[in-house]
GUPA-104414 format. One record per residue (C-alpha): residue in one letter; residue number from 1; x, y, z. Coordinates in Angstrom, 3 decimals, padded with zeros to 6 digits. Layout:
BEGIN
<seke "a", NUM, <X, Y, Z>>;
...
***
This chain:
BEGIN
<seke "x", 1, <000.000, 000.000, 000.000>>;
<seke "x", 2, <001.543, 003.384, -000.981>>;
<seke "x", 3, <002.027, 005.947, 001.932>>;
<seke "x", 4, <000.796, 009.508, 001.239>>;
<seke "x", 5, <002.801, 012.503, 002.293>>;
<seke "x", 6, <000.626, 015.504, 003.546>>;
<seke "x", 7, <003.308, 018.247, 002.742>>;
<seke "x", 8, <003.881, 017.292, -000.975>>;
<seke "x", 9, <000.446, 016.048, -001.544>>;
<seke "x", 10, <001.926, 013.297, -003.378>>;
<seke "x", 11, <001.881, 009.743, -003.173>>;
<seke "x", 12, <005.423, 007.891, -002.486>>;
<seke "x", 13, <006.336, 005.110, -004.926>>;
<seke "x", 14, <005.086, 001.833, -004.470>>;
<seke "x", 15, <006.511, -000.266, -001.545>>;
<seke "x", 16, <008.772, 003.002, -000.461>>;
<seke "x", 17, <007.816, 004.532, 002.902>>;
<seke "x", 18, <009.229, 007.851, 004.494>>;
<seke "x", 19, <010.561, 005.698, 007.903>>;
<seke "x", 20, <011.952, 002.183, 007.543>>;
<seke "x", 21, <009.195, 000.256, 010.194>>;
<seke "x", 22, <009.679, -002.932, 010.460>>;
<seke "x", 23, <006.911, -004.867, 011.250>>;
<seke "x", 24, <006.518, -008.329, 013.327>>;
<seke "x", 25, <005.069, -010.165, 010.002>>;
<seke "x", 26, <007.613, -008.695, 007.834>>;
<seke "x", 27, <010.510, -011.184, 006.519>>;
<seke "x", 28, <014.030, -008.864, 006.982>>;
<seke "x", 29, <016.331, -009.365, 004.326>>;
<seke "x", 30, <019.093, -007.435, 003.166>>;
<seke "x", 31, <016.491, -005.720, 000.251>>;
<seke "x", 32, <016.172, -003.163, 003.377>>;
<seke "x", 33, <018.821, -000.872, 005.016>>;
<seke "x", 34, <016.411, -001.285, 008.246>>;
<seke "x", 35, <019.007, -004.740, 008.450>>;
<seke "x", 36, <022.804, -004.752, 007.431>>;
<seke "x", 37, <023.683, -006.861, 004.672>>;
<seke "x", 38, <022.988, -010.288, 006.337>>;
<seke "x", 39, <019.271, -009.573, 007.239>>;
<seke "x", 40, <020.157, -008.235, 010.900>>;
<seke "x", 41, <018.506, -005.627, 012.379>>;
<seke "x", 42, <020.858, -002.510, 012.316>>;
<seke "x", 43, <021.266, -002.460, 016.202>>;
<seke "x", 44, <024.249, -004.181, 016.175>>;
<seke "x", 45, <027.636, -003.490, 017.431>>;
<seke "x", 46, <029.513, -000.965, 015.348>>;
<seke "x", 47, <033.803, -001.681, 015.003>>;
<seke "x", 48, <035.606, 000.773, 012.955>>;
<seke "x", 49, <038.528, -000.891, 011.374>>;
<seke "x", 50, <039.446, 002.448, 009.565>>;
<seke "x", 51, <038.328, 006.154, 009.217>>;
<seke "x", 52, <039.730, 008.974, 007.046>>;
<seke "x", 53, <039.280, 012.703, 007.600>>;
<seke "x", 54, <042.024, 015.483, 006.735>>;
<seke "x", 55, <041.254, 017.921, 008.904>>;
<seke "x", 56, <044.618, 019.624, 009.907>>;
<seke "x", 57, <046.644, 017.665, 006.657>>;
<seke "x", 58, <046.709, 015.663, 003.633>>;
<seke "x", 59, <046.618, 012.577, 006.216>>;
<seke "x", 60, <049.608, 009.737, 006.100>>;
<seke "x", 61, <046.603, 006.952, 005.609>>;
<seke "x", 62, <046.656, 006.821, 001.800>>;
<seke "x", 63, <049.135, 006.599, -000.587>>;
<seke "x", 64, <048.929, 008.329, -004.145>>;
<seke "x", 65, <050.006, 007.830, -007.785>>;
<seke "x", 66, <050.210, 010.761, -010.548>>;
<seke "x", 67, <051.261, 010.592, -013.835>>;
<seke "x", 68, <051.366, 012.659, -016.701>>;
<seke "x", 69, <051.515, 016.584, -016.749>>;
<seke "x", 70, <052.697, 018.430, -013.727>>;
<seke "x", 71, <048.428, 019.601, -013.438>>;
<seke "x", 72, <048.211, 016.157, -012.388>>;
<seke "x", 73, <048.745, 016.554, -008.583>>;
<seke "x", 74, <046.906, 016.956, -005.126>>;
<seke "x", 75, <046.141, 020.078, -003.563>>;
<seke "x", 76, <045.010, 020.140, -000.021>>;
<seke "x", 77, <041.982, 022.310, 000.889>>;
<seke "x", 78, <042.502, 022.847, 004.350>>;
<seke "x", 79, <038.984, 024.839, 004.979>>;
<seke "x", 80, <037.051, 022.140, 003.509>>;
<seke "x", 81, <039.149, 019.545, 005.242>>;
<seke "x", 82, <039.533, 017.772, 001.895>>;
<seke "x", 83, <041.820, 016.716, -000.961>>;
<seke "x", 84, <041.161, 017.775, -004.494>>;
<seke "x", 85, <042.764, 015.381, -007.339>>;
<seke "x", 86, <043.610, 017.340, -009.967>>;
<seke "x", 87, <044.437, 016.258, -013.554>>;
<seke "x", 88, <045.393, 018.452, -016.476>>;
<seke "x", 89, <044.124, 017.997, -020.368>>;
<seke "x", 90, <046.710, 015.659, -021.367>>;
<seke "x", 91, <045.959, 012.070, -022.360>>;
<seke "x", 92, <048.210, 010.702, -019.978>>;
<seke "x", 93, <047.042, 012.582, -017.103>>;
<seke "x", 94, <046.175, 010.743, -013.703>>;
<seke "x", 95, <045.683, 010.611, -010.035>>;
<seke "x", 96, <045.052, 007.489, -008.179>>;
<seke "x", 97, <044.861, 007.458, -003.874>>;
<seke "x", 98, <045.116, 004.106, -002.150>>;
<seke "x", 99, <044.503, 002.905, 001.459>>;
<seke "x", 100, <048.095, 001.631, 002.576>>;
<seke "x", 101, <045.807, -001.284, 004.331>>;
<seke "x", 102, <042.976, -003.402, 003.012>>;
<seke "x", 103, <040.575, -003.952, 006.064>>;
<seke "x", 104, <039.641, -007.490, 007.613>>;
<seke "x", 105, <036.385, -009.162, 006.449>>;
<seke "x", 106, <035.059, -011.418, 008.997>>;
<seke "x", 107, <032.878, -014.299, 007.704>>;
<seke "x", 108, <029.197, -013.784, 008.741>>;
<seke "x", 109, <029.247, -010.223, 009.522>>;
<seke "x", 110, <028.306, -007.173, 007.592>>;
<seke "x", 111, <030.782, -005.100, 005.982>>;
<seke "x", 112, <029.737, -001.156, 005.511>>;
<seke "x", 113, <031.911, 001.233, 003.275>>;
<seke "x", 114, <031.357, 005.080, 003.661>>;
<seke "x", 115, <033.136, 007.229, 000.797>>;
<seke "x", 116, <032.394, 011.051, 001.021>>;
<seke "x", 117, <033.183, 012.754, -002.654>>;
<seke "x", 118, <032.483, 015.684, -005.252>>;
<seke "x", 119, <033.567, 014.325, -008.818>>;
<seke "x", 120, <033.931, 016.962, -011.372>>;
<seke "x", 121, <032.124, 017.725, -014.279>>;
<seke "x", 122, <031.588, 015.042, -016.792>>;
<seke "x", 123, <033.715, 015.207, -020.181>>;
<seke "x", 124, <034.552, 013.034, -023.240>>;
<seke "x", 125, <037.807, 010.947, -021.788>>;
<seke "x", 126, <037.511, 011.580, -018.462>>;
<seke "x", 127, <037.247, 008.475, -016.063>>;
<seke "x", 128, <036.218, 008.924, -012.075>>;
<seke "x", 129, <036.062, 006.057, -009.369>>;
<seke "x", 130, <035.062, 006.204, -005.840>>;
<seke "x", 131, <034.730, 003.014, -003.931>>;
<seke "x", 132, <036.029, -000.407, -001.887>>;
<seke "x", 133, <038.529, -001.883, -004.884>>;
<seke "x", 134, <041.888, -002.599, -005.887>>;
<seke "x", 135, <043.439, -003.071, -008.738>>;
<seke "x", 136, <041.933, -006.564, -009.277>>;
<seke "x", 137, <038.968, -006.806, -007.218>>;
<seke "x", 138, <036.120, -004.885, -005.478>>;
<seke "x", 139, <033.433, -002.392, -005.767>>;
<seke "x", 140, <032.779, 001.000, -006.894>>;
<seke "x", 141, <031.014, 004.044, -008.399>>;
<seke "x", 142, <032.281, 005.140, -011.934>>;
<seke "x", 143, <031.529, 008.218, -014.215>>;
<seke "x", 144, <032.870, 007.765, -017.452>>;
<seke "x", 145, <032.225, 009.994, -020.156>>;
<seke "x", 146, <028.752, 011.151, -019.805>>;
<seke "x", 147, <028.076, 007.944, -018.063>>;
<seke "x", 148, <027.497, 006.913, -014.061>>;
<seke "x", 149, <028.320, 003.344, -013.302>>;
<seke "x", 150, <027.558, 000.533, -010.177>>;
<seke "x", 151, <030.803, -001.605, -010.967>>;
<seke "x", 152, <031.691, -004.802, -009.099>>;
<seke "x", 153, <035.801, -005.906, -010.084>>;
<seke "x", 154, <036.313, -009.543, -009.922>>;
<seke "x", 155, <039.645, -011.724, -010.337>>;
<seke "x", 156, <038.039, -014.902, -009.477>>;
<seke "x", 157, <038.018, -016.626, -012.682>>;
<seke "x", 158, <041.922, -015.253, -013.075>>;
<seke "x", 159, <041.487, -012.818, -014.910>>;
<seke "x", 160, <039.615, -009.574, -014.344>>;
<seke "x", 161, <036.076, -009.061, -015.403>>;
<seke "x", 162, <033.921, -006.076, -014.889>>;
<seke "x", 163, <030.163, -006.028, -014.526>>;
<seke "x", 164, <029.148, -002.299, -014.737>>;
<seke "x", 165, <025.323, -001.184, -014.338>>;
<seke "x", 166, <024.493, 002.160, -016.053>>;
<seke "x", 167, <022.272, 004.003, -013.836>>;
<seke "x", 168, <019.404, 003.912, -015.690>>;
<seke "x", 169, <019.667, -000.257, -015.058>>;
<seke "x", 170, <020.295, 000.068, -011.039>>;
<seke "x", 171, <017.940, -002.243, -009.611>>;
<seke "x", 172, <016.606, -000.851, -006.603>>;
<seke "x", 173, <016.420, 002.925, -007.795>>;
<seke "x", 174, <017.680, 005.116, -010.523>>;
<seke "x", 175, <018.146, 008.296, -008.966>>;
<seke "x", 176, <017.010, 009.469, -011.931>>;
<seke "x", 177, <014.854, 012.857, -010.993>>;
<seke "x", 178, <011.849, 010.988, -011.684>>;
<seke "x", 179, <008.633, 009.926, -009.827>>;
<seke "x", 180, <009.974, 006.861, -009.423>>;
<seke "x", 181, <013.007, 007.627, -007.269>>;
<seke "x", 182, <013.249, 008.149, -003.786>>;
<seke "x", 183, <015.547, 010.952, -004.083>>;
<seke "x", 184, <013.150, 013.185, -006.026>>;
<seke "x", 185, <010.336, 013.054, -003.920>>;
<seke "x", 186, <011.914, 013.618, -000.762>>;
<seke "x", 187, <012.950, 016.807, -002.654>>;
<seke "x", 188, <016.573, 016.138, -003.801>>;
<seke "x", 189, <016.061, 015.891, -007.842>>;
<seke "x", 190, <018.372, 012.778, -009.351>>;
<seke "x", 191, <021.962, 012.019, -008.202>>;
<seke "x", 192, <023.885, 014.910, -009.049>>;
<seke "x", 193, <027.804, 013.463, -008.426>>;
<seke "x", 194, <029.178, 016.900, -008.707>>;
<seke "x", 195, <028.029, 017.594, -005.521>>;
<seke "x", 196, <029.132, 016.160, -002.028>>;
<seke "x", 197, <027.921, 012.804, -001.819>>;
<seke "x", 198, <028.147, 009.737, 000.914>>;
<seke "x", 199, <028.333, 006.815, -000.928>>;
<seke "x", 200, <028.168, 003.495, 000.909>>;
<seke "x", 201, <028.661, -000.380, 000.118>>;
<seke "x", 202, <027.534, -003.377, 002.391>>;
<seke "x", 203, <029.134, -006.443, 001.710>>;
<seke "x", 204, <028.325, -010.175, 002.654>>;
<seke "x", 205, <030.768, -012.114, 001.099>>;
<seke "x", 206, <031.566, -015.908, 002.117>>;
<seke "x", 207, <032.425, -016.116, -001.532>>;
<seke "x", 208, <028.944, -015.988, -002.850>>;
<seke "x", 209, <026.500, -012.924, -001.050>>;
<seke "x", 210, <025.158, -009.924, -002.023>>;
<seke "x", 211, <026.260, -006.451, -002.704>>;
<seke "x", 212, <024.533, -003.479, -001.968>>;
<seke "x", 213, <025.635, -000.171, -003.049>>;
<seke "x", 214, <023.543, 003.376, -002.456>>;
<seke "x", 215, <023.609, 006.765, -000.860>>;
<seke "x", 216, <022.861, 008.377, 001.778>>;
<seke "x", 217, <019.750, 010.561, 001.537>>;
<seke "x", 218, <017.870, 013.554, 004.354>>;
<seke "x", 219, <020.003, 010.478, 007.007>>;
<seke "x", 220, <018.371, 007.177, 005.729>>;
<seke "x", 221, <020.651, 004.817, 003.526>>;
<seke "x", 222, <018.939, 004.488, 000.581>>;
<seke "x", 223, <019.703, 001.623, -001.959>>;
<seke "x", 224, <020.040, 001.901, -005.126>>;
<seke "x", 225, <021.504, -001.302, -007.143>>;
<seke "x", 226, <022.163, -005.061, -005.393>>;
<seke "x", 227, <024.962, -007.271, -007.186>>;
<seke "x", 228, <023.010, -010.447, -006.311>>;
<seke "x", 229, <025.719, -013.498, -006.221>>;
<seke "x", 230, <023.940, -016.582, -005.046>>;
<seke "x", 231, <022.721, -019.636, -006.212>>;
<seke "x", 232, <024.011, -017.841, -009.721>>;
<seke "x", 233, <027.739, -018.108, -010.257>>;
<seke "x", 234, <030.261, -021.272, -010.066>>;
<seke "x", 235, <032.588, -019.538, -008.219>>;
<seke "x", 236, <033.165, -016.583, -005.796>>;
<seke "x", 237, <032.035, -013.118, -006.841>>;
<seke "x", 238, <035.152, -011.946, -006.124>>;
<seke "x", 239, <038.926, -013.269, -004.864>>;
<seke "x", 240, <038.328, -011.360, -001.569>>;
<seke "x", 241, <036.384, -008.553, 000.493>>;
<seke "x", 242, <039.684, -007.487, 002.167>>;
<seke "x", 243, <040.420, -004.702, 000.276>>;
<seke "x", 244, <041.166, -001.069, 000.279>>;
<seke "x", 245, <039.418, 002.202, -000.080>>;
<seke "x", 246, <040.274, 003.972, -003.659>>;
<seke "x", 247, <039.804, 007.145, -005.138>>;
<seke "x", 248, <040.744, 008.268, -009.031>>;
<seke "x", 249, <040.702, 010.301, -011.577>>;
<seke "x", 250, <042.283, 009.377, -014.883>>;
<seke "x", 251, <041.950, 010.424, -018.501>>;
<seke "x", 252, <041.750, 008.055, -021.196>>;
<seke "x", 253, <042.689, 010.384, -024.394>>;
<seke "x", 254, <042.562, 014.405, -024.400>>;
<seke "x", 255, <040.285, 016.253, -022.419>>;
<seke "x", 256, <038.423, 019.693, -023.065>>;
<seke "x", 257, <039.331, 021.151, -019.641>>;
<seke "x", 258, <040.924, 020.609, -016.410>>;
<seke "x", 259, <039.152, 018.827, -013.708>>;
<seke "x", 260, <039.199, 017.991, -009.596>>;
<seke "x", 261, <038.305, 014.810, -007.737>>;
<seke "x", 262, <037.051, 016.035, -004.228>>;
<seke "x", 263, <038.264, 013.275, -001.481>>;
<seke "x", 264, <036.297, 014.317, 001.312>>;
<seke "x", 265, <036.052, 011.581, 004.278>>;
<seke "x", 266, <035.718, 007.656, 004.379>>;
<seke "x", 267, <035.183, 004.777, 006.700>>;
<seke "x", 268, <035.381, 001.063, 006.958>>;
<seke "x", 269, <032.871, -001.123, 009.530>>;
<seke "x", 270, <032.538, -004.511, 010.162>>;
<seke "x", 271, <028.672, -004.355, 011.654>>;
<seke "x", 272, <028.100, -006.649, 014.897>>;
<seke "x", 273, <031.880, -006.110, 016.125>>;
<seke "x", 274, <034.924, -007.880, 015.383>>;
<seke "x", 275, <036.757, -011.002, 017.015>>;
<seke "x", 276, <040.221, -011.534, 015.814>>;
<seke "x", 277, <040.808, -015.065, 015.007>>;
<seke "x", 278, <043.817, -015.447, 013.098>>;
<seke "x", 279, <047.232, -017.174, 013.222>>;
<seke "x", 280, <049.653, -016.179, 016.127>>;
<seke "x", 281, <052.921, -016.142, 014.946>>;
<seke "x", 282, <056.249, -014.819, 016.679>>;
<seke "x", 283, <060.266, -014.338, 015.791>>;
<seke "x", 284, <062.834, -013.263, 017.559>>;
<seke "x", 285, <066.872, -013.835, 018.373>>;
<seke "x", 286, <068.413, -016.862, 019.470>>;
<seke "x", 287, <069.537, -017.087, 022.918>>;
<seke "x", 288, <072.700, -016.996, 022.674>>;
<seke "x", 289, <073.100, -014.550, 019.888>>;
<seke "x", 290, <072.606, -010.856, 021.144>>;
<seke "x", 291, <073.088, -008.003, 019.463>>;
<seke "x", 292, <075.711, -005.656, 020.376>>;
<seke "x", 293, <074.594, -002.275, 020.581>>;
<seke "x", 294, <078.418, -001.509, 019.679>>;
<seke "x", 295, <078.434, 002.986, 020.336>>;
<seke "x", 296, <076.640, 004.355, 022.837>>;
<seke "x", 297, <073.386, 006.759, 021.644>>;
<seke "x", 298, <073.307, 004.984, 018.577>>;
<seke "x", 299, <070.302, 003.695, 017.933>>;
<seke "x", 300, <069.959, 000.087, 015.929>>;
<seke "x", 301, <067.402, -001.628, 014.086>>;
<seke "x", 302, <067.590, -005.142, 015.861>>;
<seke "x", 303, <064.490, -006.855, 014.649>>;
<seke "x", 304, <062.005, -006.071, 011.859>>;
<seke "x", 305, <058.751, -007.559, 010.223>>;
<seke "x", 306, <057.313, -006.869, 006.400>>;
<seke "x", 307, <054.705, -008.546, 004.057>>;
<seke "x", 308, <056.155, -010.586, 001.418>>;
<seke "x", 309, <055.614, -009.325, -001.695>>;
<seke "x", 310, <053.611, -011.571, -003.322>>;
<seke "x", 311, <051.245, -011.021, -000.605>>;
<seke "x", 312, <050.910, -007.499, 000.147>>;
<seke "x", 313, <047.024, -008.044, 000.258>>;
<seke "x", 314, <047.232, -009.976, 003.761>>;
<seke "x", 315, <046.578, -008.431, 007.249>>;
<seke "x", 316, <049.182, -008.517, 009.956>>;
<seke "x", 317, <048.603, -007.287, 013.002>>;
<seke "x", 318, <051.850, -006.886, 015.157>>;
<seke "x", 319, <050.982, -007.811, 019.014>>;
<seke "x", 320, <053.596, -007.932, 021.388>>;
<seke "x", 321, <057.490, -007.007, 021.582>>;
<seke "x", 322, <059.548, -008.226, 024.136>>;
<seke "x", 323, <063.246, -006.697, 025.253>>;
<seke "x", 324, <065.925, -008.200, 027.006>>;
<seke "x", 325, <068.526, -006.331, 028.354>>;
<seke "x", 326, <072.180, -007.826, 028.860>>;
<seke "x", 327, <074.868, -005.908, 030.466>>;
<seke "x", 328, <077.780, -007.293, 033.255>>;
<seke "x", 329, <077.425, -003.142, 034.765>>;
<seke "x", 330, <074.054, -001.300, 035.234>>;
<seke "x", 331, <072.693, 000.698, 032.218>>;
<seke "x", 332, <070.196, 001.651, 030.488>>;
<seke "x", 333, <068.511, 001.184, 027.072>>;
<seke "x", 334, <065.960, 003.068, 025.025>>;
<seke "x", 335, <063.501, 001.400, 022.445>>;
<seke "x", 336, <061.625, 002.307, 019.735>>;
<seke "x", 337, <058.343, 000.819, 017.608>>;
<seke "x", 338, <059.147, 002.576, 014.060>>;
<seke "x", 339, <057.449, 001.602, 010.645>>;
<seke "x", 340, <059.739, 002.099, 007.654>>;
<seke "x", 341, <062.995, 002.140, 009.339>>;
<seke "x", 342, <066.625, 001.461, 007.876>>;
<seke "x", 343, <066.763, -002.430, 007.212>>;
<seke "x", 344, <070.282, -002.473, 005.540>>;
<seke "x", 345, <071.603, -005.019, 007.477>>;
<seke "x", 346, <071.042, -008.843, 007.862>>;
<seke "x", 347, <068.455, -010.780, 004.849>>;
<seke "x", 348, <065.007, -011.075, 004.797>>;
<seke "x", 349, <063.720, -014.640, 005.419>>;
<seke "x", 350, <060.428, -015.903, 005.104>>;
<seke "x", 351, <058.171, -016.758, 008.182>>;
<seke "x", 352, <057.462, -019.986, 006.592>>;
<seke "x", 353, <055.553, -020.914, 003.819>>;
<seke "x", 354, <052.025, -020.769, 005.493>>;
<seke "x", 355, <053.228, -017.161, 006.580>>;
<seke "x", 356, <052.420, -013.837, 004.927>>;
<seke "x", 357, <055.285, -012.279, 006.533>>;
<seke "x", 358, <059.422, -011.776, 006.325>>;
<seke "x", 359, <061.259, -011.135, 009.312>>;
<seke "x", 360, <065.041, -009.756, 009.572>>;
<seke "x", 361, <066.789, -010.096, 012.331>>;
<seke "x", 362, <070.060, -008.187, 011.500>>;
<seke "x", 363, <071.705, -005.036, 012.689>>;
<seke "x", 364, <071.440, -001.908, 011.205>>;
<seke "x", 365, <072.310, 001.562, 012.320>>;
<seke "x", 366, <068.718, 003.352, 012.434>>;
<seke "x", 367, <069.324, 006.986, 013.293>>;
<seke "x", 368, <066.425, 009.265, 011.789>>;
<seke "x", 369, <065.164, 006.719, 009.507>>;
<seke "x", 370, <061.089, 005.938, 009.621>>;
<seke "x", 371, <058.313, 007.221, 011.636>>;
<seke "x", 372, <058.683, 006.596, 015.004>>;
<seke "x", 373, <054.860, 005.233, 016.685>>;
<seke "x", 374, <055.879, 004.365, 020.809>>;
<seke "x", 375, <059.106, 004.737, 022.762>>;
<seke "x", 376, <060.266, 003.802, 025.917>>;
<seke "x", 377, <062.999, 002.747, 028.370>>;
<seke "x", 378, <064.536, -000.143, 029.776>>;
<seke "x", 379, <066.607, -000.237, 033.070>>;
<seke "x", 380, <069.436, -003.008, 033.157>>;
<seke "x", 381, <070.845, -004.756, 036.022>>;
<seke "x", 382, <072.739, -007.803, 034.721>>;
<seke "x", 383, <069.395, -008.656, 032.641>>;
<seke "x", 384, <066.099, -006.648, 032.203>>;
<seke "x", 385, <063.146, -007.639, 030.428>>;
<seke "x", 386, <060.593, -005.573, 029.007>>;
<seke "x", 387, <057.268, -006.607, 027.332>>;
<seke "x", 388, <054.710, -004.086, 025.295>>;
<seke "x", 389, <051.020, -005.295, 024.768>>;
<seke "x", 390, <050.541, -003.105, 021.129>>;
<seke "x", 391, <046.928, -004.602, 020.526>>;
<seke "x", 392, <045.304, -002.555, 023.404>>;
<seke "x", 393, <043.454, -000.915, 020.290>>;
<seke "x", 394, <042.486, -003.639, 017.595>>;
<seke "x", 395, <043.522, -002.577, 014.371>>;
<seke "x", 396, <045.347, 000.301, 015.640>>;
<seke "x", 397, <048.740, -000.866, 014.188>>;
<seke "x", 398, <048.690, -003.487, 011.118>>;
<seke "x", 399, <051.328, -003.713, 008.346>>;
<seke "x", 400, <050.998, -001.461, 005.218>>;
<seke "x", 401, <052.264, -001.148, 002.253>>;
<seke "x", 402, <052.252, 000.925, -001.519>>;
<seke "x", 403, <050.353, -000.814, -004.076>>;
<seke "x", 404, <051.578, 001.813, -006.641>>;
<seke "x", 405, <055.074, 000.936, -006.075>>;
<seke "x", 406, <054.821, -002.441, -004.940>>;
<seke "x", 407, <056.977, -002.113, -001.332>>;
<seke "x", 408, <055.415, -003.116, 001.632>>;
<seke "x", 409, <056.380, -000.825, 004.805>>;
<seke "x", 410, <058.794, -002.676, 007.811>>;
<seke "x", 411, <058.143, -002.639, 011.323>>;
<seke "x", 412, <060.745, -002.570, 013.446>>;
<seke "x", 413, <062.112, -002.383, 017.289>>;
<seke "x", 414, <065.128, 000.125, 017.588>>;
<seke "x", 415, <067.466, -000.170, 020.229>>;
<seke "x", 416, <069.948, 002.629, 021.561>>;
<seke "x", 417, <072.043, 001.831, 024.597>>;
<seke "x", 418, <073.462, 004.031, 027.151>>;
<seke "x", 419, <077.181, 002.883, 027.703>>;
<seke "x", 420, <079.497, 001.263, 024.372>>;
<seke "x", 421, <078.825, -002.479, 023.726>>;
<seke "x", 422, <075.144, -002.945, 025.884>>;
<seke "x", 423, <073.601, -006.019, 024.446>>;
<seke "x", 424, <070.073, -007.225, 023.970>>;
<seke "x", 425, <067.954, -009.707, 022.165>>;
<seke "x", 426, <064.134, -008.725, 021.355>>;
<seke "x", 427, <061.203, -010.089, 019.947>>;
<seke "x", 428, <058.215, -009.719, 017.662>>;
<seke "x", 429, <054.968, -011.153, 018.170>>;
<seke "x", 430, <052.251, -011.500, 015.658>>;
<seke "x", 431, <048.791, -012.161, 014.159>>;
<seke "x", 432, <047.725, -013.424, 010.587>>;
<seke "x", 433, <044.018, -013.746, 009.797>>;
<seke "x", 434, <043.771, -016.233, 006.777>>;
***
């Protein structure tokens, strides 16, 4: 029965109603943003496992990719607490912005992706992509041309394959400007992308659920086109939903004018909490082979962790370090938890062949190299142990890495001791999820 709306005088499509009410005889499924995308009522549990927002900078979450003419850049808009992505005329001309993460999918619970954005004005040969995707895999909203897309990226089959809905196809609603879409008769005309926008995704995956994809609309999530997956395909719908957040803006042959990319603010959810259940793993030096911290104040790099590279899609969440002092006189050391920090010394080995990680457990000087994250101090009397919990916040650290370049970011303890030739041996504990 279709509601009627005393303001507007006007009837509301068919099955659309101004509040989502659920009702004891209804049958929730994911066709409603009352429930998340497994059917649940939307009272569960929020975890973040990522937000974005630039408020004070261009923020270090993201890395970026331009080619082509020197208009091809970012520009930081620091009222506005955005990022514009600018690109030039030129045919070459292109700015790509990656998540150094992708963010953990848990089986059986919801995954919702907010993207905040203002694309520019549509042109022959310009391309722009907002969305939850990588370079292989994923989900996202595409203007090409004259044209607005619902794209879902698969590799599954090994190779990739694109399905891409025009908007005049989207299954739940067009957002078209006419009677027939929810946006125009709450009083917002069709989907203007030149204006700010939150997009979101909801994702159940175990290989083979659906896909929901829509904007946000006067507060109410508002669907507008479900990938439907089951009881269709003979394989997944895609390799994976860990991926990462992605933003670009690319020309495919000359353009007419310049144009900007607005990155405004995103987020990453798993709906109904999280529970880490992956592989504990752990490396560290042999007993009997400490490092000599050889010149006093000088700080060394005496155990690090990376991604291997063939895997620089996998989440690793470091947990624990652990510090042992050795000295025959009392002293003192000072630590330090830095990503990216001079690995020069010693050879990468592999964690074993189950393992998504490399360790190195060589010495390398380590002065003013990375970005430092924690620091603290270590008093030694003959032998001193210190131990630092690092998963007090889940998700807080995890290794990254640069899709665009293909190096994946260390993580590393740095030791500096207080008198020539301290020693110590150290530790790295560690969590896969498969």
């Amino acid at each position: 029965m279709a509601m009627f709306r005393k303001d507007t005088n006007r009837y509301l499509p068919q099955e659309t109603t101004i509040f989502e009410v659920v009702k004891l005889s209804d049958r929730i499924t994911p066709s409603g943003t009352a429930t998340d995308a497994f059917g649940r009522l939307r009272t569960s549990n929020p975890f973040t496992l990522f937000d974005s927002q630039h408020r004070h900078i261009i923020n270090d979450k993201f890395v970026t990719s331009n080619t082509g003419s020197a208009n091809a850049n970012t520009t930081y808009v620091s009222h506005q607490s955005s990022v514009n992505m600018n690109v030039g005329t030129p045919a070459t001309d292109s700015v790509l912005r990656e998540t150094k993460r992708v963010f953990a999918y848990q089986p059986g619970k919801s995954l919702l992706i907010m993207n905040t954005f203002a694309m520019a004005n549509a042109q022959n040969n310009l391309t722009q992509r907002v969305g939850y995707f990588g370079s292989d895999n994923g989900v996202f909203l595409e203007k090409s041309n004259n044209d607005v897309y619902l794209v879902l990226r698969s590799n599954s089959t090994g190779s990739i394959v694109e399905t891409k809905v025009a908007q005049a196809n989207w299954n739940k609603d067009v957002f078209d400007g006419t009677a027939n879409s929810y946006a125009t008769v709450v009083g917002h005309g069709g989907l203007d992308t030149t204006k700010t926008n939150i997009f979101w995704i909801d994702v159940e995956w175990l290989g083979v659920g659906d896909v929901r994809c829509g904007f946000v609309v006067d507060g109410l999530m508002v669907p507008a086109h479900i990938f439907h997956n089951d009881n269709i395909r003979t394989e997944p719908y895609m390799t994976t939903a860990c991926l990462p957040i992605r933003y670009e803006i690319f020309n495919t042959d000359i353009t007419a004018n310049n144009s900007t990319l607005k990155q405004i603010c995103s987020t990453v959810i798993s709906e109904g909490g999280y529970e880490l259940q992956g592989r504990p793993r752990s490396v560290g030096h042999a007993v009997n082979a400490a490092v000599t911290l050889t010149t006093a104040g000088v700080e060394y790099n005496v155990a690090s962790i990376r991604l291997k590279s063939d895997r620089a899609d996998a989440i690793v969440i470091p947990k624990n370090i652990h510090l042992l002092g050795i000295s025959n006189n009392p002293t003192r050391l000072k630590y330090k938890i830095v990503t990216d920090a001079n690995t020069g010394g010693g050879t990468w080995v592999s964690a074993g062949d189950t393992s998504s990680v490399q360790y190195n457990l060589g010495t390398s000087i380590g002065n003013g190299t990375g970005t430092e994250m924690m620091s603290g101090y270590v008093g030694v009397t003959n032998q001193s142990v210190t131990s630092i919990d690092l998963n007090t916040e889940l998700f807080k650290i995890q290794l990254e890495r640069n899709s665009f370049t293909n190096t994946n970011s260390s993580f590393s303890i740095v030791v500096s001791g207080a008198t020539n030739g301290d020693q110590c041996v150290a530790s790295i504990d560690w969590e896969e999820i498969t």
